[in-house]
TIBARO-20774 format. One record per residue: x, y, z of N, C-alpha, C in turn; residue number from 1. Coordinates in steps of 0.1 Angstrom, whole numbers. Last residue first. Layout:
BEGIN
+--------+---------+-------+---------+----------+-------+--------+---------+-------+-----+
: n.east : n.north :  n.up : ca.east : ca.north : ca.up : c.east : c.north :  c.up :   n :
+--------+---------+-------+---------+----------+-------+--------+---------+-------+-----+
:      X :       Y :     Z :       X :        Y :     Z :      X :       Y :     Z : NUM :
...
+--------+---------+-------+---------+----------+-------+--------+---------+-------+-----+
END
This chain:
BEGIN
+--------+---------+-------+---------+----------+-------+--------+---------+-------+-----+
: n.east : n.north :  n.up : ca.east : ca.north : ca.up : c.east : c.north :  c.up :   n :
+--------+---------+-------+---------+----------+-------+--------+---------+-------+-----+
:  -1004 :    -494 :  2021 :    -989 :     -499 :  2024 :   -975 :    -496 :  2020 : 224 :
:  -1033 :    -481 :  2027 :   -1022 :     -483 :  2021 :  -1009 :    -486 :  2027 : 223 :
:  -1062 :    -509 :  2043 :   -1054 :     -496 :  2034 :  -1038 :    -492 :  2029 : 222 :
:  -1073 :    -526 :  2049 :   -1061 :     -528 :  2051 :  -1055 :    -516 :  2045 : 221 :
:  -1103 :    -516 :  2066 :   -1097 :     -523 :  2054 :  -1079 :    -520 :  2057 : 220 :
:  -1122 :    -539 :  2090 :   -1115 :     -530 :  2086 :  -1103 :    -529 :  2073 : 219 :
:  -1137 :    -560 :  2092 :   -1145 :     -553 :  2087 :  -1138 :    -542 :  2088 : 218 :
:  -1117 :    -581 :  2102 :   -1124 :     -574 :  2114 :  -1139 :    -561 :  2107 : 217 :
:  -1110 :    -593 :  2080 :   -1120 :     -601 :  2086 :  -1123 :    -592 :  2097 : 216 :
:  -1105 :    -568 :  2056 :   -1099 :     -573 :  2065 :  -1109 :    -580 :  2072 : 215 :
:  -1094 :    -569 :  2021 :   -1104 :     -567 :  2030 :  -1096 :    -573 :  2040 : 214 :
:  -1062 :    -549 :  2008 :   -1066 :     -561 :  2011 :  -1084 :    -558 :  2020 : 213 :
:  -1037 :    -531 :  1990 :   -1050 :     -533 :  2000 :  -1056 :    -540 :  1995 : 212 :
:  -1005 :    -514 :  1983 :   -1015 :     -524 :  1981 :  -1028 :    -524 :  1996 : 211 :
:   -990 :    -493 :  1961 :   -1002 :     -494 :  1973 :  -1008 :    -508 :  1971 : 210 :
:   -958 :    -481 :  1945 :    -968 :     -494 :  1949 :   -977 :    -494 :  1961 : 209 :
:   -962 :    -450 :  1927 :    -949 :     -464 :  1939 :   -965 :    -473 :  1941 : 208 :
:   -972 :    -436 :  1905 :    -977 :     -437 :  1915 :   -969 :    -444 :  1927 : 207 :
:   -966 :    -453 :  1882 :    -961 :     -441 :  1883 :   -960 :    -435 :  1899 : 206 :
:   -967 :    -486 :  1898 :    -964 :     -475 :  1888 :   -958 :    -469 :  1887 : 205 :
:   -988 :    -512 :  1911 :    -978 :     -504 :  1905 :   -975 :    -495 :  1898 : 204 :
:  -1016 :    -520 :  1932 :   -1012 :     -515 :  1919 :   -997 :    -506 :  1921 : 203 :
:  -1032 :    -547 :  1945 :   -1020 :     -536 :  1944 :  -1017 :    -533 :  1931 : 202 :
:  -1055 :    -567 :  1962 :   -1053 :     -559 :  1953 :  -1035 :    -550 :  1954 : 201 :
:  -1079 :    -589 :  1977 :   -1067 :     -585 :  1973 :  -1058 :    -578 :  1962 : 200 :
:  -1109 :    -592 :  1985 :   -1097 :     -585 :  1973 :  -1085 :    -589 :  1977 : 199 :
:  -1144 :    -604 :  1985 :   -1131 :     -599 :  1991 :  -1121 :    -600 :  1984 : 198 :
:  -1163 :    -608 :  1968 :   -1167 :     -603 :  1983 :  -1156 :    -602 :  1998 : 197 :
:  -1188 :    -602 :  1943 :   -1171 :     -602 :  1948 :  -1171 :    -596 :  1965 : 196 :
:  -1210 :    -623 :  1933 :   -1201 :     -608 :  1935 :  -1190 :    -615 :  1945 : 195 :
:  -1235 :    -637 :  1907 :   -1221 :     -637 :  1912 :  -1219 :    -624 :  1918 : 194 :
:  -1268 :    -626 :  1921 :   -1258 :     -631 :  1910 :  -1245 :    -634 :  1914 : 193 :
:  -1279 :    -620 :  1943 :   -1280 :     -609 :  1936 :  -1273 :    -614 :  1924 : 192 :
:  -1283 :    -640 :  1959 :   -1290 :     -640 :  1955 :  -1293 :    -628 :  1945 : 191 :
:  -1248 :    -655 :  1951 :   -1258 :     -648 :  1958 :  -1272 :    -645 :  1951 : 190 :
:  -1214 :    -671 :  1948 :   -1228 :     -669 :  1941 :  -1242 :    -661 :  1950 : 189 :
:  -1182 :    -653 :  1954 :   -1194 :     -661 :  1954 :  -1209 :    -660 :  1954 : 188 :
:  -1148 :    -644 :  1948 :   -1162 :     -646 :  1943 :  -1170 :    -653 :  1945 : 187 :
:  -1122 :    -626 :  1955 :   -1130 :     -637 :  1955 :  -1145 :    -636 :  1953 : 186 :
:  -1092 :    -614 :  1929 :   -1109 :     -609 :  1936 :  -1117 :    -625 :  1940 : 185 :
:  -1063 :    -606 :  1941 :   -1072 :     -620 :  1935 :  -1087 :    -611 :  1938 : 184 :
:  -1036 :    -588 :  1913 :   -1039 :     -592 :  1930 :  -1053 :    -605 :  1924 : 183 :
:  -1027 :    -556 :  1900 :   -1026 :     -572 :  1900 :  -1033 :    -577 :  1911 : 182 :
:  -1024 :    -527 :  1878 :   -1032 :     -535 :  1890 :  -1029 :    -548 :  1886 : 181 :
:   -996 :    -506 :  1870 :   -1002 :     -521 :  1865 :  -1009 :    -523 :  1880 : 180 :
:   -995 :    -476 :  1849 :    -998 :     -483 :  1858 :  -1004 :    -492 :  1860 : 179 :
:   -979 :    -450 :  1831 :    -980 :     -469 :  1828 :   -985 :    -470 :  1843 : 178 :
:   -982 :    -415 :  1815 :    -974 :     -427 :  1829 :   -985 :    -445 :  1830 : 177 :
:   -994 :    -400 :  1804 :    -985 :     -409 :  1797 :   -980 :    -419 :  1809 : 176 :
:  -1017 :    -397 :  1815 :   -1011 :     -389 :  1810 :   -998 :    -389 :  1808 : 175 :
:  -1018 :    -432 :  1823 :   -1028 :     -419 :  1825 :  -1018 :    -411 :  1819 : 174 :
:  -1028 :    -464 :  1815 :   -1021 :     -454 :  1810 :  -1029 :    -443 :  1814 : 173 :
:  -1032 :    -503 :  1827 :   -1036 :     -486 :  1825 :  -1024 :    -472 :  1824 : 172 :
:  -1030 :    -531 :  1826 :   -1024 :     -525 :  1826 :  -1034 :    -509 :  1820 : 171 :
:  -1045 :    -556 :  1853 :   -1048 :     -550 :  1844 :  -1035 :    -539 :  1840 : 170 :
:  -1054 :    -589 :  1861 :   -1039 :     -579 :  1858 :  -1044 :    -571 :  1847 : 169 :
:  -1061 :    -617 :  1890 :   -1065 :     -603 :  1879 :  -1052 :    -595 :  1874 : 168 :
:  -1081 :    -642 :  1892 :   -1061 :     -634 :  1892 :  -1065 :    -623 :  1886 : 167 :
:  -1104 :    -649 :  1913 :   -1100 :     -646 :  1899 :  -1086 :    -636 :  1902 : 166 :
:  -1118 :    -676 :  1928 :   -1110 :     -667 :  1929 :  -1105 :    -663 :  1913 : 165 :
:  -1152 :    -691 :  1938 :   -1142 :     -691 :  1924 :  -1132 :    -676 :  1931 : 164 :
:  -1182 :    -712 :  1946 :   -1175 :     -702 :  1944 :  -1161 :    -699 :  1935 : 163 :
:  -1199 :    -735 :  1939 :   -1201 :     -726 :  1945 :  -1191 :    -713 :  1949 : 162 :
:  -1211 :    -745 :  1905 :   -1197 :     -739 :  1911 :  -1205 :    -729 :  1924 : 161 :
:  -1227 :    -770 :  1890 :   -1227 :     -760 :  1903 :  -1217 :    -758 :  1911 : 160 :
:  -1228 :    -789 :  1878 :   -1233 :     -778 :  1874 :  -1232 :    -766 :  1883 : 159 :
:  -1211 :    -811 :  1891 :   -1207 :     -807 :  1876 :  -1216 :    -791 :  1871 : 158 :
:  -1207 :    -800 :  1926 :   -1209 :     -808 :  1916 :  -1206 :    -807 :  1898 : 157 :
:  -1182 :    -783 :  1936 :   -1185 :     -800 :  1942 :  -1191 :    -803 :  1930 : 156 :
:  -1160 :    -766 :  1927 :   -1172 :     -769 :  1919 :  -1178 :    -781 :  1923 : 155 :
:  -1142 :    -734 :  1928 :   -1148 :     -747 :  1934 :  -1163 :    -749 :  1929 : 154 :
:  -1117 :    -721 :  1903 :   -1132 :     -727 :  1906 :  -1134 :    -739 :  1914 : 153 :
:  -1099 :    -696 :  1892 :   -1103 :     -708 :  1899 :  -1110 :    -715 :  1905 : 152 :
:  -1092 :    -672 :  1858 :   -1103 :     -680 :  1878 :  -1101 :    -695 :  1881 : 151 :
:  -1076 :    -644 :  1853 :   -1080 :     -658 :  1855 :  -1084 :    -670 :  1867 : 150 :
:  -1081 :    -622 :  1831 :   -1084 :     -625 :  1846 :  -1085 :    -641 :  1841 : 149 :
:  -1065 :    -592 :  1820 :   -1070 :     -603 :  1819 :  -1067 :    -612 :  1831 : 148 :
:  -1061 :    -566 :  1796 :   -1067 :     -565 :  1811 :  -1066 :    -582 :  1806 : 147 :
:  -1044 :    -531 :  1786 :   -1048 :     -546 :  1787 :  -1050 :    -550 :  1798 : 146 :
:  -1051 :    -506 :  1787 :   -1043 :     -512 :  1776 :  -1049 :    -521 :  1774 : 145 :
:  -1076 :    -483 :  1796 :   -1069 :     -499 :  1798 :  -1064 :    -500 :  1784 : 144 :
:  -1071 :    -448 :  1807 :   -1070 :     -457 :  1796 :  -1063 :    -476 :  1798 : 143 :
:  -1083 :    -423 :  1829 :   -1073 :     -438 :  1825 :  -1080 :    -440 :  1815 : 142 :
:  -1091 :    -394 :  1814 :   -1094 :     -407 :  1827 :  -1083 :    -416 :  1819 : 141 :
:  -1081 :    -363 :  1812 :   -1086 :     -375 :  1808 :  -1083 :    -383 :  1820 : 140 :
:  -1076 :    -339 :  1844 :   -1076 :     -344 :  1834 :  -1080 :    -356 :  1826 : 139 :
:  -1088 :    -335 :  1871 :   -1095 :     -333 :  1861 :  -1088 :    -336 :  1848 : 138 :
:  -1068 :    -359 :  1884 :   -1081 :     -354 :  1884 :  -1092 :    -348 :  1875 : 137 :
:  -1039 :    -371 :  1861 :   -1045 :     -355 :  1871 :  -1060 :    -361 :  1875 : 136 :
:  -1029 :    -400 :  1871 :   -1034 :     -386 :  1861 :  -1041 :    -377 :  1873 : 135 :
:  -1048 :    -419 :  1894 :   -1040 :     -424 :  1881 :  -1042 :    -407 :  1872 : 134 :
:  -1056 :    -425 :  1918 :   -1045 :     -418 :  1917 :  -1042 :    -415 :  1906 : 133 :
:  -1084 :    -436 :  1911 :   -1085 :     -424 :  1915 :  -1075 :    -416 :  1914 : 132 :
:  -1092 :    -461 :  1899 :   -1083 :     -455 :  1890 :  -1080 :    -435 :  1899 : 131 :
:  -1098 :    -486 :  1929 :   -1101 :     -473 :  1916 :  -1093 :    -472 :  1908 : 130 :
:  -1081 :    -500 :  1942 :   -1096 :     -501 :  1946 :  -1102 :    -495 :  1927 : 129 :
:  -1063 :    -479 :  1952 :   -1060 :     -492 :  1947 :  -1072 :    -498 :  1941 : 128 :
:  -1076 :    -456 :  1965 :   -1062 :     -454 :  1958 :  -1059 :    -468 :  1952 : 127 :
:  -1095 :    -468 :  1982 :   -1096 :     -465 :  1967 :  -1089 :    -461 :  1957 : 126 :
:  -1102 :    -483 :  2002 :   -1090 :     -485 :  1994 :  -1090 :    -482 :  1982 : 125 :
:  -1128 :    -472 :  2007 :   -1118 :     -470 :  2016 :  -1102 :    -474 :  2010 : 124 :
:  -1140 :    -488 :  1990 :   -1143 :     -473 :  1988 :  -1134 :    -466 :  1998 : 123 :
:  -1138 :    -514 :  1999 :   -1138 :     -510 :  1986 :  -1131 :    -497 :  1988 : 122 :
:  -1155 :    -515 :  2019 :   -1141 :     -515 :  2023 :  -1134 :    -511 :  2008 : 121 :
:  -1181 :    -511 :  2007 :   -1180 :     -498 :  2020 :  -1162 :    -499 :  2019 : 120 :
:  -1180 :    -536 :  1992 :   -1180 :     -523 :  1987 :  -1173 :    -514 :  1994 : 119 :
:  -1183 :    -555 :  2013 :   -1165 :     -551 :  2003 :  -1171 :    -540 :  1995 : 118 :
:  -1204 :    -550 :  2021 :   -1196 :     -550 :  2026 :  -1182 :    -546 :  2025 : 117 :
:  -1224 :    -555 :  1996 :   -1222 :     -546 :  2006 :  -1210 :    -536 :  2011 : 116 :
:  -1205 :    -566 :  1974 :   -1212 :     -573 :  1983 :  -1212 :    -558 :  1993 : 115 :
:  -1196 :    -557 :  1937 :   -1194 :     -560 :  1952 :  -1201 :    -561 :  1960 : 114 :
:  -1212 :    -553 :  1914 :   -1209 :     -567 :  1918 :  -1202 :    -571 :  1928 : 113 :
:  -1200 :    -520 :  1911 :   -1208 :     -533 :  1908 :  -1204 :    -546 :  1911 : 112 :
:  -1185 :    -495 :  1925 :   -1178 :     -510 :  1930 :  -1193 :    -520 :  1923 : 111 :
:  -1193 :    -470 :  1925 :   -1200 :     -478 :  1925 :  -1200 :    -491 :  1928 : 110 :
:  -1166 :    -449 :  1923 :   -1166 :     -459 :  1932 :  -1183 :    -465 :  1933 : 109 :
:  -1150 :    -440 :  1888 :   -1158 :     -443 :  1902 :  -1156 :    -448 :  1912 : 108 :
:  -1131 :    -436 :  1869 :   -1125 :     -435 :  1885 :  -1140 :    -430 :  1894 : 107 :
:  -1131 :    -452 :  1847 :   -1140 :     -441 :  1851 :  -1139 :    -433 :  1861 : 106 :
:  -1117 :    -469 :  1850 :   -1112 :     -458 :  1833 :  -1124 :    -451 :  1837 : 105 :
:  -1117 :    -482 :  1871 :   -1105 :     -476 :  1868 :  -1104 :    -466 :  1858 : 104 :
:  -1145 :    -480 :  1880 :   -1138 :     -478 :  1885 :  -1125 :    -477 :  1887 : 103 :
:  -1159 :    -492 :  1860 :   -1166 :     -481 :  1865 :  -1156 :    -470 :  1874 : 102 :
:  -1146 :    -507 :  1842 :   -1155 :     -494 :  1835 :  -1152 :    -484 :  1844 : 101 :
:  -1145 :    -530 :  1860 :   -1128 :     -516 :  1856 :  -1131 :    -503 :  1849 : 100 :
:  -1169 :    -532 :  1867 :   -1163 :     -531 :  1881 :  -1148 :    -516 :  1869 :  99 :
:  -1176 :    -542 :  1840 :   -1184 :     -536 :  1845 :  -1177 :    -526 :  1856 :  98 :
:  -1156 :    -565 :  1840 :   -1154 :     -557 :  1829 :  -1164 :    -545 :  1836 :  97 :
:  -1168 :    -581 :  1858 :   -1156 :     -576 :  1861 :  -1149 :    -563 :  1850 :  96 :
:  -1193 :    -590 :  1851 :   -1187 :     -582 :  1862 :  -1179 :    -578 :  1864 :  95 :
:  -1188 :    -603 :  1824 :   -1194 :     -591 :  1827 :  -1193 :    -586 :  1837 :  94 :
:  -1166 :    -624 :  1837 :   -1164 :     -613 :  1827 :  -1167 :    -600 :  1826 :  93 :
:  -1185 :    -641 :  1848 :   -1179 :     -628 :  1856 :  -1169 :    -619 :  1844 :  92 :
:  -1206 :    -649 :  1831 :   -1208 :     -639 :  1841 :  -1199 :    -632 :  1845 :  91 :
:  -1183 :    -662 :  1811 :   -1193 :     -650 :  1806 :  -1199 :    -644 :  1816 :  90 :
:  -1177 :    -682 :  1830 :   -1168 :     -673 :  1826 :  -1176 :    -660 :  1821 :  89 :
:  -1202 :    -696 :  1833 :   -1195 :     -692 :  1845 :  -1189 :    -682 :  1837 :  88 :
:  -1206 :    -707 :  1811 :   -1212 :     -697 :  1814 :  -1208 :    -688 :  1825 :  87 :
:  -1183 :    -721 :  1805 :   -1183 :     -712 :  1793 :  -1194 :    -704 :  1802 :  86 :
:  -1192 :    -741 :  1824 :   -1182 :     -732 :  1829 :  -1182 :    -717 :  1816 :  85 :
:  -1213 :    -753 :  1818 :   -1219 :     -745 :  1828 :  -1205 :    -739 :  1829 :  84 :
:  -1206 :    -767 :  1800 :   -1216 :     -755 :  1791 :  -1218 :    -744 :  1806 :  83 :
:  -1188 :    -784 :  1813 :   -1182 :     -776 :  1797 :  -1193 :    -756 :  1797 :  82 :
:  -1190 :    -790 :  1845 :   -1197 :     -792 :  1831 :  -1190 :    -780 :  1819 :  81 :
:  -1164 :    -792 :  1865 :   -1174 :     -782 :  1860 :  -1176 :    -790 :  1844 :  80 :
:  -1154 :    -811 :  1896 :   -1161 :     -810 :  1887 :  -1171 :    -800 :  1882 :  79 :
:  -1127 :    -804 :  1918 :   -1142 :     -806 :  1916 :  -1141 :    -813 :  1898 :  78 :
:  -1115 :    -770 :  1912 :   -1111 :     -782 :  1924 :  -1129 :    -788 :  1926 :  77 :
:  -1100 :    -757 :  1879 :   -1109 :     -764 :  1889 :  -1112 :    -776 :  1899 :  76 :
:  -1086 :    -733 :  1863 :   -1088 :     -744 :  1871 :  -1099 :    -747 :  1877 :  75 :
:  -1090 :    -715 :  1841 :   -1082 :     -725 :  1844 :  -1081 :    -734 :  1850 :  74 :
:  -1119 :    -694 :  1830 :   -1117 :     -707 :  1840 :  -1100 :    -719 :  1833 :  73 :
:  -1112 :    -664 :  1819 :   -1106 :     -679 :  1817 :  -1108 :    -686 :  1825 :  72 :
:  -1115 :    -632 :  1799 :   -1119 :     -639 :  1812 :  -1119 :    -655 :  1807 :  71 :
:  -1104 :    -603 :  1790 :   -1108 :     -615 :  1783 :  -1107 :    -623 :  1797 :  70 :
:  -1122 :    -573 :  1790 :   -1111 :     -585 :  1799 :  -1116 :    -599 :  1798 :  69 :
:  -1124 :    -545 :  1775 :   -1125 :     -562 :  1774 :  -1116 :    -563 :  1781 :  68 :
:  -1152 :    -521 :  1781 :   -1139 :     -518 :  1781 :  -1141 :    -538 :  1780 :  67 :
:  -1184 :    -513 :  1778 :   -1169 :     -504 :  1773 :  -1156 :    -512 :  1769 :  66 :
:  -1203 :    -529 :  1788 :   -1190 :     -518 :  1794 :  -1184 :    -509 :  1788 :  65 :
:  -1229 :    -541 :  1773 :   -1209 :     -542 :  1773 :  -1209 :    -524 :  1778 :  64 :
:  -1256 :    -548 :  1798 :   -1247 :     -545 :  1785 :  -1232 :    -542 :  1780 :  63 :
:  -1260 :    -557 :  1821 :   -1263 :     -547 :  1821 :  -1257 :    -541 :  1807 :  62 :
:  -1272 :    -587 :  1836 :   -1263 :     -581 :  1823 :  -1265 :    -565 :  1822 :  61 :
:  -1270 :    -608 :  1861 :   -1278 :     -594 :  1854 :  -1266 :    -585 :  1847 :  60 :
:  -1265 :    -641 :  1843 :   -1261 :     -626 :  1853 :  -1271 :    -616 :  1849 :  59 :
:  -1286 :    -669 :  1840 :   -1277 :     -656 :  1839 :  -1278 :    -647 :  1850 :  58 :
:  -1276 :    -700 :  1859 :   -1290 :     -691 :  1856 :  -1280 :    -677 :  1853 :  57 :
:  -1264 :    -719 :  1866 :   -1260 :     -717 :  1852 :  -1273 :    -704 :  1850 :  56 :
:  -1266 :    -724 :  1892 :   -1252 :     -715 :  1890 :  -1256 :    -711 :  1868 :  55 :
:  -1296 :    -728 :  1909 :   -1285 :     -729 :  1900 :  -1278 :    -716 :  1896 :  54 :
:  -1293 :    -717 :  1943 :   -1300 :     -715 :  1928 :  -1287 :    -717 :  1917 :  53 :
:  -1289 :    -720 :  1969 :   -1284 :     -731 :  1958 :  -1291 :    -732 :  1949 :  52 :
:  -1265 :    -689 :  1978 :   -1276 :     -696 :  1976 :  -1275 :    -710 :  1967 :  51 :
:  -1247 :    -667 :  2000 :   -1250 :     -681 :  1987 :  -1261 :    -688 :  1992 :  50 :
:  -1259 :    -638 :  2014 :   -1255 :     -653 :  2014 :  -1260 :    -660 :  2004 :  49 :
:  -1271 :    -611 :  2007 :   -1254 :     -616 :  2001 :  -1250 :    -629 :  2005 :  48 :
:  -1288 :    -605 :  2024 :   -1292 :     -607 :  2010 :  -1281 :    -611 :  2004 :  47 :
:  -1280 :    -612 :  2052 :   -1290 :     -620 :  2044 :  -1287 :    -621 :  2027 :  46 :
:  -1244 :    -606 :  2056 :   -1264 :     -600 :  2057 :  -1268 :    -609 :  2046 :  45 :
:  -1222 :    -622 :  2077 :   -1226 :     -613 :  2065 :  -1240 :    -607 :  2066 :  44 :
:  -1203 :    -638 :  2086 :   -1214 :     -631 :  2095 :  -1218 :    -624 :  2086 :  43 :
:  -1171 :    -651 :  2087 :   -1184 :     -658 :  2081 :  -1199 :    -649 :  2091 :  42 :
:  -1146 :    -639 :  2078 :   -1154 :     -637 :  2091 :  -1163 :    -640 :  2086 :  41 :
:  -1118 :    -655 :  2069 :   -1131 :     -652 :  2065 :  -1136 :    -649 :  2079 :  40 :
:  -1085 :    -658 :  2054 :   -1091 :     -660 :  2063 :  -1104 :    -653 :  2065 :  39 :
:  -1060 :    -677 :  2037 :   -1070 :     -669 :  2034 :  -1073 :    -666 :  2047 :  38 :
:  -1027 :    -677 :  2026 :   -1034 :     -682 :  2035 :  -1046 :    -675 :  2034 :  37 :
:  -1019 :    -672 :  1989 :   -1011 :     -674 :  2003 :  -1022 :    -679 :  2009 :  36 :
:  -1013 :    -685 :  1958 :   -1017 :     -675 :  1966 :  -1013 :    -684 :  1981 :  35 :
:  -1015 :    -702 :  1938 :   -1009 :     -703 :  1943 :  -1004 :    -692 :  1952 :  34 :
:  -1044 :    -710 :  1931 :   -1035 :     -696 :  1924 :  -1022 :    -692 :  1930 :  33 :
:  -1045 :    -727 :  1948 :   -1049 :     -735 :  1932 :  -1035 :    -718 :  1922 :  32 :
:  -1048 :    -714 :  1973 :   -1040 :     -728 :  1963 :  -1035 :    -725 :  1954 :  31 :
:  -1074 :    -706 :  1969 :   -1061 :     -691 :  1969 :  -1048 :    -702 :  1966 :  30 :
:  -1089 :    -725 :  1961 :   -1089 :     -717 :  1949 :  -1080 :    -706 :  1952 :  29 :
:  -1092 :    -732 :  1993 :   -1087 :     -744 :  1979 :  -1081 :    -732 :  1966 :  28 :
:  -1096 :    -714 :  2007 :   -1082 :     -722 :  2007 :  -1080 :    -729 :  1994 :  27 :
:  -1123 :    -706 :  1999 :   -1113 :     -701 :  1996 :  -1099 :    -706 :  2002 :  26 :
:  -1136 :    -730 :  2003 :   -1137 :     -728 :  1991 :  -1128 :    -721 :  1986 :  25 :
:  -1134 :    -735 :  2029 :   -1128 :     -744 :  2021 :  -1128 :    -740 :  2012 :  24 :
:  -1155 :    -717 :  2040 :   -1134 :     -717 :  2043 :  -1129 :    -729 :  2034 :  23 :
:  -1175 :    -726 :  2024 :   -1171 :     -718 :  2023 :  -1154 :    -715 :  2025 :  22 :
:  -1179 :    -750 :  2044 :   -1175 :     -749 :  2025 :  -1170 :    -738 :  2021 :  21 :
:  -1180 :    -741 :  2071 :   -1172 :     -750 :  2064 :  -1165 :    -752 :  2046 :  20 :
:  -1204 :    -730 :  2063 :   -1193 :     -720 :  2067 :  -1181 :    -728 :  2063 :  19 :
:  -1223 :    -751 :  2058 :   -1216 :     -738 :  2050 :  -1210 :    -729 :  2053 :  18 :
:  -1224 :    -769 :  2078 :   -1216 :     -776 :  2068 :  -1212 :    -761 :  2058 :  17 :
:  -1234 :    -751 :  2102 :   -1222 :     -751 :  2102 :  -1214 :    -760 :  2087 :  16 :
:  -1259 :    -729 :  2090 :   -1253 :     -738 :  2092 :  -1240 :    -742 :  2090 :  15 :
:  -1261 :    -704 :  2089 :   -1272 :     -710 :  2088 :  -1272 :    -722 :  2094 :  14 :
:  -1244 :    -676 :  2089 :   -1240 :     -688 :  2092 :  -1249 :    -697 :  2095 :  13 :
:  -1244 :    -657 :  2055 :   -1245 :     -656 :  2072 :  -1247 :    -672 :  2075 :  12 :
:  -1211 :    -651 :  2034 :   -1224 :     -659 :  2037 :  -1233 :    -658 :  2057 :  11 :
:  -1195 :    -632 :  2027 :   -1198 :     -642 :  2022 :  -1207 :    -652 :  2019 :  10 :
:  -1192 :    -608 :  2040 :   -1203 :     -607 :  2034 :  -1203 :    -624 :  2027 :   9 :
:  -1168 :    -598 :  2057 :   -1178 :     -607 :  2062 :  -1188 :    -610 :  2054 :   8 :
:  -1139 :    -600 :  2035 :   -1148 :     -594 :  2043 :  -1159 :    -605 :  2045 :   7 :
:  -1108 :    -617 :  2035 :   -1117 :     -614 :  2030 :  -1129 :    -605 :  2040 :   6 :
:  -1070 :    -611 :  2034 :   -1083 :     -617 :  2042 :  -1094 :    -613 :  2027 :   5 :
:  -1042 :    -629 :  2022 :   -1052 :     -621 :  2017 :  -1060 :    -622 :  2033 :   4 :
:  -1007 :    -622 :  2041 :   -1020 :     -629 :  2040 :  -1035 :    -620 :  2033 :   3 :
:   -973 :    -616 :  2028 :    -986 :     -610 :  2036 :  -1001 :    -618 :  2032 :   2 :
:   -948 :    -633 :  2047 :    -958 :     -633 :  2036 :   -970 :    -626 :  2040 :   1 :
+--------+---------+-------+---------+----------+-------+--------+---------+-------+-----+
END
């Protein structure tokens, strides 16, 4: 079975009860998705360690995208308040909807709402990562059919999710050929807002199947 990792941006290690929550956060919610084993290099940079600013404070919105991925807290290990999960969901929505703009039906690599870290590793799995393979180059860009994510939430208290794994499946059409991304994006709270701070990803298609993963050495797993 191949194992997600994550990159080091999660959190820097202040203390040992939050490294702890942390590795717990993502075993519990790769579970819950009934995903495989996780594993974290907890050493990140300042500005990308969770914080315990409330979780119900908005995202930095940057306006609709373009593009809809209807977005769903299913689960959760804990306790989430009604008004603080409807918000949850509406942040990463916008992130994530933001992230497919930019990066599959735009074939950027700005990676929004990635963490440093998983950006740089991002940008290294970009044949998966992007819409880069999808169609000619200069021809039209991808087109999302359909997209839709679903999260699972650690939530010790009722208002305060400290972090969350989201299923992701998007389907995209390039010059007529069908290609499906699937895989988990993990997610935790920072002083920049929710981001994403390690993948698991693979896309299907026209293209044969690449998949890539972050890797806890800060190397990316690139193609497979």
């Amino acid at each position: 079975m191949r194992s997600p990792h994550a990159s080091d941006d999660a959190s820097r290690p202040p203390a040992r009860s939050r490294r702890t929550l942390v590795v717990a956060l993502v075993a519990v919610v790769v579970l819950l998705l009934g995903g495989g084993a996780a594993v974290l290099a907890l050493s990140g940079d300042e500005e990308d360690a969770p914080t315990a600013t409330e979780p119900g404070e908005p995202a930095d919105e940057k306006g609709d995208p373009g593009v809809a991925v209807p977005t769903r807290v299913v689960r959760v290990a804990g306790k989430l308040h009604p008004a603080a999960e409807r918000r949850l969901a509406k942040q990463l929505r916008v992130l994530l909807e933001e992230y497919v703009e930019d990066a599959y039906v735009g074939r950027g690599k700005a990676f929004p709402g990635f963490t440093d870290k998983a950006r740089r590793l991002a940008r290294r799995d970009a044949d998966v990562t992007t819409g880069r393979r999808l169609g000619a180059g200069d021809g039209e860009p991808p087109v999302l059919r359909s997209g839709r994510v679903r999260v699972a939430v650690l939530s010790p208290r009722p208002r305060q999710p400290v972090g969350a794994t989201a299923a992701v499946r998007l389907v995209l059409t390039a010059d007529g050929s069908r290609s499906t991304v699937t895989g988990q994006l993990h997610l935790t709270p920072t002083r920049r807002g929710w981001q994403v701070f390690g993948y698991e990803l693979a896309m299907s298609g026209a293209g044969g199947r690449v998949d890539a993963s972050t890797e806890k050495d800060g190397t990316s797993g690139g193609n497979r």
